[in-house]
KOLFIFI-826795 format. One record per residue (C-alpha): residue number from 1; x, y, z. Coordinates in pm, 1 decimal, decimal comma, always signed. Layout:
BEGIN
NUM | X | Y | Z
...
end
This chain:
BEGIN
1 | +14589,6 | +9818,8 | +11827,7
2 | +14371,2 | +9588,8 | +12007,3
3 | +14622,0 | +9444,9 | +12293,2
4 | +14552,7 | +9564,9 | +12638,1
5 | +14244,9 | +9717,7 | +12520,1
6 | +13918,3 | +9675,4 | +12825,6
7 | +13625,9 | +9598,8 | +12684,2
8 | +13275,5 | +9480,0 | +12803,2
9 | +13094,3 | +9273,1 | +12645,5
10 | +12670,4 | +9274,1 | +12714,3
11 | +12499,2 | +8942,7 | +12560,0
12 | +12269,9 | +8689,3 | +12685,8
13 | +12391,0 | +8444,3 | +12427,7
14 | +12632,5 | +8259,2 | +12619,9
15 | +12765,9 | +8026,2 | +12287,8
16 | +12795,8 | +8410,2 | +12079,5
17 | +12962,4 | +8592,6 | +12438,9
18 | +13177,2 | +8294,1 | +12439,1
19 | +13304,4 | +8328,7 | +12080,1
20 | +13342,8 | +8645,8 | +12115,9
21 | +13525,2 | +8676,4 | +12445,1
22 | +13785,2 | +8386,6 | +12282,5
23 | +13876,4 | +8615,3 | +11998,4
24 | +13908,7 | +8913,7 | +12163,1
25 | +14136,4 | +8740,3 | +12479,7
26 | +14350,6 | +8584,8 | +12144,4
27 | +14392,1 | +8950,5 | +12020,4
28 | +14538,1 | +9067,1 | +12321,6
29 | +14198,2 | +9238,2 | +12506,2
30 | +14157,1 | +9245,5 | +12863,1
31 | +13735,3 | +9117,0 | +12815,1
32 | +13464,8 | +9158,5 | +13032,4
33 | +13105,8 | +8983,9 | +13045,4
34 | +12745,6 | +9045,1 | +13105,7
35 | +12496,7 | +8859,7 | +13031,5
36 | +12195,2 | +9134,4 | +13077,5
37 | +12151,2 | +9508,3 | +13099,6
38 | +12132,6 | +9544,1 | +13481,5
39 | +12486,7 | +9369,8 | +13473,4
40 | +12618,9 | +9532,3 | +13234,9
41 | +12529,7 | +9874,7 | +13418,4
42 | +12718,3 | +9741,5 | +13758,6
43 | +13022,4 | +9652,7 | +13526,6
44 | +13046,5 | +10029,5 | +13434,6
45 | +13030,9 | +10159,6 | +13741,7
46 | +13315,9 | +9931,2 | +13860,0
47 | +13502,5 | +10047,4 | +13566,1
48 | +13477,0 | +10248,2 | +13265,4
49 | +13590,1 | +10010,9 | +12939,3
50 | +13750,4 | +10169,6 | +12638,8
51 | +13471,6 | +9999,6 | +12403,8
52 | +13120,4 | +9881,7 | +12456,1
53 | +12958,6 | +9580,3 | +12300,4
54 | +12608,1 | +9483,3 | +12330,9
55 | +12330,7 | +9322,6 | +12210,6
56 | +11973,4 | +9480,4 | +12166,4
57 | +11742,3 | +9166,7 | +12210,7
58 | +11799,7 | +9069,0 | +12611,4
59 | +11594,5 | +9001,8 | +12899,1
60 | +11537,6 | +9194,9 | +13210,1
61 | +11693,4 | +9529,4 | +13000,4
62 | +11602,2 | +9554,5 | +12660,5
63 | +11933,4 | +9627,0 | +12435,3
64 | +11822,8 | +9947,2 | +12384,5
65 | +11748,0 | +10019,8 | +12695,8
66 | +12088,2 | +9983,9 | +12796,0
67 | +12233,7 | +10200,3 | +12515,8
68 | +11995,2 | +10462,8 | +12612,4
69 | +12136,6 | +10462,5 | +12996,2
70 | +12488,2 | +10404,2 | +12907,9
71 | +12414,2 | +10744,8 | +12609,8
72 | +12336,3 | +10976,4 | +12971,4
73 | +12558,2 | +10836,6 | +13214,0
74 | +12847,9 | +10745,6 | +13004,3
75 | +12857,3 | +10953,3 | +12693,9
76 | +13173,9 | +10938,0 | +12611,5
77 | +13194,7 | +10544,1 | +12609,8
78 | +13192,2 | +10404,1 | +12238,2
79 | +12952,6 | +10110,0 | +12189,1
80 | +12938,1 | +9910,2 | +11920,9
81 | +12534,4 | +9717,3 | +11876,9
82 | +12548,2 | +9319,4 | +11736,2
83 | +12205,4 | +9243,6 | +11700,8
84 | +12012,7 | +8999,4 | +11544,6
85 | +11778,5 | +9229,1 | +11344,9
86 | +11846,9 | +9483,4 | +11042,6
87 | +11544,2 | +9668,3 | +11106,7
88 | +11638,7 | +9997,5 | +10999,7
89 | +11398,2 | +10151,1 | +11280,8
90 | +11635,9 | +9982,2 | +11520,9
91 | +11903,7 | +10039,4 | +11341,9
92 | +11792,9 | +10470,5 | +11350,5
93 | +11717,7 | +10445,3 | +11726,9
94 | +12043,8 | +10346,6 | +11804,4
95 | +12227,8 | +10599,9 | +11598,0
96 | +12040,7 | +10845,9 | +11729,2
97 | +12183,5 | +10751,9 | +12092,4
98 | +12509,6 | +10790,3 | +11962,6
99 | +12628,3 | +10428,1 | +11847,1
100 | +12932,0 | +10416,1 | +11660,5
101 | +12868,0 | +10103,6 | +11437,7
102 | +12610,3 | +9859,0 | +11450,1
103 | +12684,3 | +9507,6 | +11324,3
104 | +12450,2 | +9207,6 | +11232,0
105 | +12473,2 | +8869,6 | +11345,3
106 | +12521,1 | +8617,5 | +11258,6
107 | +12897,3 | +8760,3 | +11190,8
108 | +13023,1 | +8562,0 | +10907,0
109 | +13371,4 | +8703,7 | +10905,5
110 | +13500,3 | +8756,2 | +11257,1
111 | +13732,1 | +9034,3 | +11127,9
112 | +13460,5 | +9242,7 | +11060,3
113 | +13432,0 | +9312,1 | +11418,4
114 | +13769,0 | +9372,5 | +11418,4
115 | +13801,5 | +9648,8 | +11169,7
116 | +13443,1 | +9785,9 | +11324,9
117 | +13652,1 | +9764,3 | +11676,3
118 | +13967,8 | +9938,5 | +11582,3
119 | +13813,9 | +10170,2 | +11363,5
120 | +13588,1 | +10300,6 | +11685,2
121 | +13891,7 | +10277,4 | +11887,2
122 | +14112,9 | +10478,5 | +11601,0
123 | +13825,5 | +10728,6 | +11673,8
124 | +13824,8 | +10791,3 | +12000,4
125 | +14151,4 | +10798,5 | +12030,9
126 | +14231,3 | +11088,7 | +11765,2
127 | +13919,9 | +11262,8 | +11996,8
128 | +14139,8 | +11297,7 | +12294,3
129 | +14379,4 | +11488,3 | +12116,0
130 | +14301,7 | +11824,3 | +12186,3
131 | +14524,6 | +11996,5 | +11974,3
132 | +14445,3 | +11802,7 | +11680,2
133 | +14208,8 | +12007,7 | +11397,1
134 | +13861,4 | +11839,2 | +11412,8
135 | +13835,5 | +11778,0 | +11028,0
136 | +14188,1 | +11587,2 | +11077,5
137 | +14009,6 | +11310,0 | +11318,9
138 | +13837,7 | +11207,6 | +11013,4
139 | +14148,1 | +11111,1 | +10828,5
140 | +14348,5 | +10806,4 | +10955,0
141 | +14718,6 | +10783,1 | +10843,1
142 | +14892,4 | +10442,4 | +10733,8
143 | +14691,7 | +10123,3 | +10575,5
144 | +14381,6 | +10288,2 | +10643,5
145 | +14443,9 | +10587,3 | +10470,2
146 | +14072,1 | +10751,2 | +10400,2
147 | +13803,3 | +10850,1 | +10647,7
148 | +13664,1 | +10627,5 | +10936,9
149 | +13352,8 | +10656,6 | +10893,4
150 | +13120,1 | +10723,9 | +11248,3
151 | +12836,9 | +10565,9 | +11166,9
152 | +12731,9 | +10240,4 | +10976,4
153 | +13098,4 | +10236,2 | +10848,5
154 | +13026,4 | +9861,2 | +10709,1
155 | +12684,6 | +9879,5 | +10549,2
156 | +12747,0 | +10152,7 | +10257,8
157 | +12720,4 | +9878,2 | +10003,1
158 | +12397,8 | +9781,0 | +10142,0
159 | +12249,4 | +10096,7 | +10147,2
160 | +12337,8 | +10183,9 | +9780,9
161 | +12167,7 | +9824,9 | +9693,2
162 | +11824,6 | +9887,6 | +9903,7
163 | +11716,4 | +10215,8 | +9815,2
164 | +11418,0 | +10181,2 | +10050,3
165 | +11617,9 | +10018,4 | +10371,1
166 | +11821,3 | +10358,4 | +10302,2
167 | +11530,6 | +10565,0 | +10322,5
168 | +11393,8 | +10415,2 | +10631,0
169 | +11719,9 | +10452,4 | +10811,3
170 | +11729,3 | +10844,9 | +10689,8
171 | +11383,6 | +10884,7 | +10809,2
172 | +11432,5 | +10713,2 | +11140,2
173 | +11674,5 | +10980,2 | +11202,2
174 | +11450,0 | +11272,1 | +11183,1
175 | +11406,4 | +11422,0 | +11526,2
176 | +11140,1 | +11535,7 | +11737,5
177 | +10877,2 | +11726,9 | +11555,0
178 | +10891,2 | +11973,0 | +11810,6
179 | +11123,0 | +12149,7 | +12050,8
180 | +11138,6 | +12435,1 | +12312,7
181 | +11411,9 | +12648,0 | +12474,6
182 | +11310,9 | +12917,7 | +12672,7
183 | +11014,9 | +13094,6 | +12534,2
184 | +11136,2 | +12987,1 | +12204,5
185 | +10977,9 | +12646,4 | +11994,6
186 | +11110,7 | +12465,7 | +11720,5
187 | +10881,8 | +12286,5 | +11496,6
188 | +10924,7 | +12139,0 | +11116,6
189 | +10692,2 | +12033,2 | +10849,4
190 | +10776,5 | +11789,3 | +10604,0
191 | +10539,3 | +11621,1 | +10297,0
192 | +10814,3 | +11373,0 | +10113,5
193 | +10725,7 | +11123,8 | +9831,7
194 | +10745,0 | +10789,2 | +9941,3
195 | +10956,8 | +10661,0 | +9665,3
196 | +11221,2 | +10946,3 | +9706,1
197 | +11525,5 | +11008,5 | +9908,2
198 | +11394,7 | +11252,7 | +10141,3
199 | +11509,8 | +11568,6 | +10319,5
200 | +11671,8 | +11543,8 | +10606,0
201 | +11706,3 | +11805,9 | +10874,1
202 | +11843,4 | +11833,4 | +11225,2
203 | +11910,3 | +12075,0 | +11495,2
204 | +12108,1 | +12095,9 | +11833,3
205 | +12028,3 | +12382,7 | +12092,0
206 | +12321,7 | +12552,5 | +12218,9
207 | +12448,4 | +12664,8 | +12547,1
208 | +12448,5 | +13005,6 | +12445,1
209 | +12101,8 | +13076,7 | +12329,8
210 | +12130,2 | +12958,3 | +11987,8
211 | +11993,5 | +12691,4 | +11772,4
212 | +12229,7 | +12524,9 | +11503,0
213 | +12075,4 | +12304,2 | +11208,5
214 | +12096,5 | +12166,5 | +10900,5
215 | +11884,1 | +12043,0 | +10591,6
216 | +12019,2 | +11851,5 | +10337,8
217 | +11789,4 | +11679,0 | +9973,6
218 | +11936,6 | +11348,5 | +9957,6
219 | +11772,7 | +11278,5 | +9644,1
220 | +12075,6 | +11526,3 | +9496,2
221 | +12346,3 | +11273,1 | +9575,9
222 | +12278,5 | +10998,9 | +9372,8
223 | +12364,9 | +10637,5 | +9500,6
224 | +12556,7 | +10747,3 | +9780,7
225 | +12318,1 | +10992,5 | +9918,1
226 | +12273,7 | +10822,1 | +10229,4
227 | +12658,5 | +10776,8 | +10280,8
228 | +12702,6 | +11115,1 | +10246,2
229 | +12408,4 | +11228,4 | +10478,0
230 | +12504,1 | +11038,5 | +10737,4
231 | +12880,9 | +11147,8 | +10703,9
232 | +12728,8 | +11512,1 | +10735,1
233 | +12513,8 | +11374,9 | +11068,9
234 | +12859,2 | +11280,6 | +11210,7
235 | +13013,2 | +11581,5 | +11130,9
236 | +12745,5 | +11836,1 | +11240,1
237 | +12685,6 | +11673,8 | +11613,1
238 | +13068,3 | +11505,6 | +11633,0
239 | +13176,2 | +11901,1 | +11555,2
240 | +12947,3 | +12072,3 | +11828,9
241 | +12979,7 | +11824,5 | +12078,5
242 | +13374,3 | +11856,0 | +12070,1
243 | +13292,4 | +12251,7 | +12083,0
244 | +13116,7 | +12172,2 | +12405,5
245 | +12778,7 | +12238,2 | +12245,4
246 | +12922,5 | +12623,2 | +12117,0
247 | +12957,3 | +12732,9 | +11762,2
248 | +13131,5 | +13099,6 | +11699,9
249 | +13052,3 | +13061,0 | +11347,8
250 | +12780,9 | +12911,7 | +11110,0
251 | +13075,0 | +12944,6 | +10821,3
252 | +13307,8 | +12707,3 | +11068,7
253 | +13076,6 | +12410,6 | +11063,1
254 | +13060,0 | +12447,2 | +10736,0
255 | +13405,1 | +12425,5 | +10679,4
256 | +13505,7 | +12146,8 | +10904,4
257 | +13225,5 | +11957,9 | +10728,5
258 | +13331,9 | +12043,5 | +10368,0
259 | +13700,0 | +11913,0 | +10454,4
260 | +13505,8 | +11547,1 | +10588,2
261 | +13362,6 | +11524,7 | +10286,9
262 | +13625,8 | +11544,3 | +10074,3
263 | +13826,7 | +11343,2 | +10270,8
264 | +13593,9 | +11028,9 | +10275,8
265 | +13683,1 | +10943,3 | +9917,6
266 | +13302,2 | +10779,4 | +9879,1
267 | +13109,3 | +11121,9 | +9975,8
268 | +12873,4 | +11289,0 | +9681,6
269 | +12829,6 | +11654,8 | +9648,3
270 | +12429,2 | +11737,1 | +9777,5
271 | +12245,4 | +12029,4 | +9798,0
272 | +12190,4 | +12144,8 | +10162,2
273 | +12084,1 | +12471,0 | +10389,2
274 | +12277,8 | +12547,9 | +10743,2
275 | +12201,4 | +12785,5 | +10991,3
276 | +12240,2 | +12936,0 | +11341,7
277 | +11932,5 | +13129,5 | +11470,2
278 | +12065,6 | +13362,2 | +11755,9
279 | +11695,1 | +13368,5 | +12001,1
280 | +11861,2 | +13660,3 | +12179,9
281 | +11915,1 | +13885,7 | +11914,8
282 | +11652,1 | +13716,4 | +11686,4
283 | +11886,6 | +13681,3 | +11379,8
284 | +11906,9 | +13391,0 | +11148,4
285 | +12243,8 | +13324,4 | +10979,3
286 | +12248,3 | +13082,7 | +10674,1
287 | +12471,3 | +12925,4 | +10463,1
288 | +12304,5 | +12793,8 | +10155,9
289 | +12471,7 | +12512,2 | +9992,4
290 | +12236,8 | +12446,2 | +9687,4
291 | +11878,2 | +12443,8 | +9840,7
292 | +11763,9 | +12811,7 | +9835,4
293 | +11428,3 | +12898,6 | +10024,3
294 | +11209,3 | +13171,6 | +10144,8
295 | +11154,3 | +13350,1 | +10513,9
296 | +10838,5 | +13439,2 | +10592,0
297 | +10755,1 | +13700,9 | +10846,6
298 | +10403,9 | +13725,1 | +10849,0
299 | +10318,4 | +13932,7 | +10521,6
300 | +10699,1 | +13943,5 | +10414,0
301 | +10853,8 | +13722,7 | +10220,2
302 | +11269,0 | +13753,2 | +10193,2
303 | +11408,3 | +13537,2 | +9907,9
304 | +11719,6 | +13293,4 | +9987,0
305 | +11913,2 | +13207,1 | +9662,3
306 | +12034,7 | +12822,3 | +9623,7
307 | +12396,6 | +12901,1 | +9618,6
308 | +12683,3 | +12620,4 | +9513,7
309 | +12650,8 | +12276,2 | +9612,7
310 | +12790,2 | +12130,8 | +9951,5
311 | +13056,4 | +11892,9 | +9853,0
312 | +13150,9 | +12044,8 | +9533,8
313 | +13524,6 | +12270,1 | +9473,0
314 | +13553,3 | +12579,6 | +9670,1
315 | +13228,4 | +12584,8 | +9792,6
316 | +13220,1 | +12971,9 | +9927,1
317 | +12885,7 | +13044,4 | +9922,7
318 | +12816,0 | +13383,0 | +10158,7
319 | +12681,9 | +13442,9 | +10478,7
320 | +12313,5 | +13524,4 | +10524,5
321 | +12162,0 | +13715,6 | +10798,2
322 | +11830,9 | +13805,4 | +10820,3
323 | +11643,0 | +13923,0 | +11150,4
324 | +11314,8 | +13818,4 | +11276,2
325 | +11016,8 | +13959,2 | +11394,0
326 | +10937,3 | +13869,9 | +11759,3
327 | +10676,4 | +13642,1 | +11705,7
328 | +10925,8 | +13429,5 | +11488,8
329 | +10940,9 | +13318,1 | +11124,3
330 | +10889,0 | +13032,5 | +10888,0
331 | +11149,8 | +12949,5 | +10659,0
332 | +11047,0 | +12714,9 | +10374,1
333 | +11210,1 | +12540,5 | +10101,0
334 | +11207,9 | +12580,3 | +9710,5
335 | +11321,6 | +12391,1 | +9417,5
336 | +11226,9 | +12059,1 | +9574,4
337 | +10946,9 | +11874,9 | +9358,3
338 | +10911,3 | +11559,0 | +9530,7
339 | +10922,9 | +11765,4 | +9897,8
340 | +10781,9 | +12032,9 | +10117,6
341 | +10960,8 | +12145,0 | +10390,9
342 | +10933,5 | +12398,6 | +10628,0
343 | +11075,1 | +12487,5 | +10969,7
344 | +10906,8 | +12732,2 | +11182,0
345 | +11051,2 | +12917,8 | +11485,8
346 | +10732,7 | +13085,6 | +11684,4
347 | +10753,1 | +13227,3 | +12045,6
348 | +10549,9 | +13074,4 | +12315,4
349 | +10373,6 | +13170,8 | +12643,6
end
C-alpha cells in the first residue's frame, strides 16, 4: 500500500524527521523533508505529495500555520498532524482545517503511523473514484473490513475514558458564532452545562443560495457520543464537499449519513435535527431525527415533533418544510434539560 507512495514530511526535529524518514524509505515511500513551514510550502509547489506530515510546534511557521495555508492552497492534500501536545483546543483547530488524523508523539508503536498512513491513503484513494456511492468510501473491503474513520481514527478509546477531553474537542469544533451570505446572517445561541456532552451544530453555505446544517445532543449517545459526532462531522462536510458544495436533497444527506453510521460498527444511535434553508425562496426543510423544536416567526410559533432517532433501524422520519417570514426566524430546541439552543436566521442591511 505504502511502496512508491510521495510523501513530505514537515518537522524541525531532525532525530524524529530522521526516524521517520528511515521507516517510511524501508516501507517502500519515495520521502521528502522540511524542516520548517516556509520549506515545506516551496516543497509543494515543486510537487504535490500524496500525504502530508507535519508537526504543529516549529519555528519561523507555526504548525498550524502551515496546515491553515496548505487547507486553501492545497485542499485536496491529506495531512496527517504529529505533535507534541494533546490539547484538545489544538487538537479542534486542526480538524476544523480539515486534518485527517492527528497523532501524538512520542509514537510508541511506529505502526501506528502506519495504519493512520494507509488508512488516509485508503481514503483518498476510494475519493477519486467517481463512480463509487459516497456512503461506500466509508467501508474498506479485505482485513480492514469496517469504516475508516476521517477523523481521530486512533483516539476513540481515549475519548470514551476522558469524558471532559471529549467535550473540549466537541466544543472546539463549534463554528463561528456568526455568519453572512448575501443579505442573509446566521447566528446560534447555545447555554450547555459544563458537565454534559453538549450540542453540537454546524452549517456549510452553498453555492446555490442555501444553507445546510446540522444539530446533534451528544449526551443521547452514551460513551461513544463523541465517536459518533464526529463520524456525522465527516459525513456532513466529506458528503457536500464531494457534491461540490450542492445538496438536491436534505433527505440525501441524511441517507448517506445513516448508511456511515451503520457501517462503522462503533457508532451509537443520537438524537439530531438537519436542515436546508433555501434564502431565495425563504423555506426551511428539516429532517428531525429525535430532537424536535419550535420556529418562531415573530408572534408564531410552529411546533417540530422529535421524530425517530438518527442511527436507529429504518430511520424514515418525514420531510419538513416550513416558510419564513422575510425578516427571518428563530428555530429553538426542546426536550434538552441540560441545553438551550437556538439558531436564528435574520436579514441584514
Amino acid at each position: 500500500m505504502l511502496k512508491g507512495k510521495n510523501i513530505l514530511i514537515v518537522e524541525d526535529d531532525p532525530v524524529f524527521r530522521t526516524m521517520i524518514v528511515g521507516f517510511l524509505n524501508s516501507q517502500g515511500c519515495q520521502v521528502r523533508e522540511a524542516e520548517d513551514g516556509l520549506v515545506g510550502l516551496r516543497a509543494l509547489k515543486d510537487e504535490i505529495p500524496d500525504l502530508l506530515l507535519c508537526d504543529l510546534s516549529m519555528p519561523v511557521m507555526t504548525g498550524m500555520e502551515f496546515v491553515e495555508e496548505v487547507a486553501l492552497q492545497y485542499p485536496m492534500t491529506p495531512v496527517i498532524v504529529i505533535s507534541g501536545t494533546g490539547d484538545m483546543t489544538d487538537v479542534a483547530q486542526a480538524l476544523r482545517l480539515g486534518v485527517k488524523d492527528f497523532l501524538i508523539k512520542p509514537i510508541d508503536n511506529i505502526m501506528t503511523l502506519k495504519s493512520s498512513i494507509v488508512s488516509v491513503l485508503k481514503m483518498q484513494d476510494s475519493a477519486r473514484q467517481k463512480q463509487q456511492d459516497f456512503s461506500q468510501r466509508w467501508v474498506i473491503d479485505g482485513d480492514d473490513a469496517g469504516l475508516v474513520e476521517e477523523e481521530l481514527q486512533w483516539h476513540i478509546s481515549e475519548l470514551k475514558s476522558n469524558p471532559q477531553a471529549a467535550r473540549d474537542l466537541l466544543m472546539g469544533l463549534m463554528p463561528d458564532l456568526q455568519s453572512r451570505c448575501g443579505r442573509w446572517k446566521l447566528s446560534y445561541r447555545a447555554l450547555q452545562a459544563a458537565e454534559i456532552s453538549p450540542v453540537i451544530f454546524d452549517y456549510i453555505w452553498l453555492i446555490d443560495g442555501q444553507l445546510a446544517f446540522y444539530m446533534v445532543d451528544t449526551s443521547s449517545g452514551g460513551e461513544n457520543s463523541t465517536a459518533t459526532a464526529l463520524l456525522i462531522r465527516a459525513c456532513f462536510n466529506d458528503f457536500l464537499r464531494q457534491q461540490g458544495n450542492y445538496l438536491s436533497s436534505v433527505q440525501h444527506l441524511v441517507a448517506q449519513i445513516e448508511l456511515g453510521l451503520q457501517s462503522s460498527g462503533y457508532a451509537t444511535p443520537v438524537k439530531g435535527l438537519f436542515g436546508v434553508f433555501n434564502l431565495a425562496e425563504k423555506q426551511l426543510h428539516l429532517i428531525t431525527a429525535g430532537l424536535g423544536g419550535e420556529l418562531h416567526l415573530g408572534e408564531q410559533r410552529v411546533m417540530i415533533a422529535a421524530g425517530q432517532w438518527l442511527g436507529e433501524q429504518a430511520c424514515d422520519n418525514p420531510l419538513v418544510i416550513l416558510s419564513m417570514t422575510d425578516a427571518g426566524g428563530r428555530l429553538s430546541l426542546n426536550d434538552i434539560n441540560h441545553a438551550n439552543f437556538s439558531v436564528n436566521f435574520e436579514t441584514v442591511t
